[in-house]
N, C-alpha and C positions, 0 to 999 in steps of 0.2 A: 588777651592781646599782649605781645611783647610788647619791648621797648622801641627794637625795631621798625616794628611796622609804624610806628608813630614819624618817622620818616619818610618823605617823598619815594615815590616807586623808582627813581632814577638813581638816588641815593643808596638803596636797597640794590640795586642792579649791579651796580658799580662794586659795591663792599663785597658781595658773594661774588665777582670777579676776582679782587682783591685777594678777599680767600682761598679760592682756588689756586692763585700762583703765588701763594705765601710761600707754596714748602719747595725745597728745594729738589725732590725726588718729584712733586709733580712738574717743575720748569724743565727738570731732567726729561723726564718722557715725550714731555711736548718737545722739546730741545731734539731729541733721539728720531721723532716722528716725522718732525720739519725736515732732518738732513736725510734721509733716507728714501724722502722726497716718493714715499707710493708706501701704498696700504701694508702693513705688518698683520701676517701669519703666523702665530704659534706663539710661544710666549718670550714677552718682550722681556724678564725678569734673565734671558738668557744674554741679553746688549746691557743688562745696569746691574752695578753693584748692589744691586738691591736680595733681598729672597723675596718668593714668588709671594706669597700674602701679602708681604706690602705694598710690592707693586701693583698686587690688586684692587687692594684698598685704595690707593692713591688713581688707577685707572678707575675707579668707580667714582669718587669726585670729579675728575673731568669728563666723566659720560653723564654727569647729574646735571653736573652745568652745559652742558650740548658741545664743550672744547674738543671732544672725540667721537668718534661713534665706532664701537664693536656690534659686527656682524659674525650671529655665527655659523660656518665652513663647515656639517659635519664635526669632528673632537677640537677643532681648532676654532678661534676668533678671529677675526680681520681685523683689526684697527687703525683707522685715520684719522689726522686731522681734520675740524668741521670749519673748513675755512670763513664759512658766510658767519660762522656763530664767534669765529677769533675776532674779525672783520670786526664785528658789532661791536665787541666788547671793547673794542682797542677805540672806536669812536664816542663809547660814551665815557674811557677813560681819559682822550685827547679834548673831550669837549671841557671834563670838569674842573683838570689842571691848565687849559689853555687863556682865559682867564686868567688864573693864577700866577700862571710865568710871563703875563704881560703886563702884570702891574711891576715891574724890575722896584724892587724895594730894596732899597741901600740898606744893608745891615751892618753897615761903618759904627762905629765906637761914636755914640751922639753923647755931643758935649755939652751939650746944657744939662742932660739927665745923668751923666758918667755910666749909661748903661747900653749894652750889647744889644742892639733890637731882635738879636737872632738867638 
């Protein structure tokens, strides 16, 4: 057992969200997928400053976590966005920080401690 797993499945969900749009060449793609607004044929490494192996590496973390799905065409892949699986992850991300940004915590200079709460 990892360390991980010793945390709630929701917490686990979330983090490998997390992960997935850490890097900035995967927010790229998804970024490139969303404006393009319909499935991508052929390779996408031709729309990003990327070379073709990284951008496959990086489309294959977003197909692990279901943010994409390639179909393949014959010598080509189709790739879109999995709207229902973005959907998900954006509400178990607004559920966990929503909470969060309603306790408004003053992080003013407190004067009885002379310390920064932030």
């Amino acid at each position: 057992m990892n360390k991980s797993e010793k945390f709630d499945d929701h917490l686990q969900e979330l983090a490998r969200f997390a992960k997935a749009i850490s890097h900035p060449a995967r927010l790229s793609i998804l970024k490139y997928l969303a404006e393009t607004k319909t499935c991508i044929s052929g390779d996408i490494s031709d729309f990003l400053p990327l070379s073709r192996t990284t951008v496959s590496q990086h489309l294959k973390e977003l197909r692990d976590l279901g943010l994409i799905q390639g179909t393949i065409d014959g010598l080509k892949v189709n790739y879109c966005l999995c709207s229902s699986t973005i959907d998900k992850n954006l509400q178990i991300f607004d559920s966990f920080f929503e909470p969060i940004k309603l306790l408004h915590i003053d992080c003013s200079l407190d004067n009885h401690t002379n310390q920064n709460n932030c």
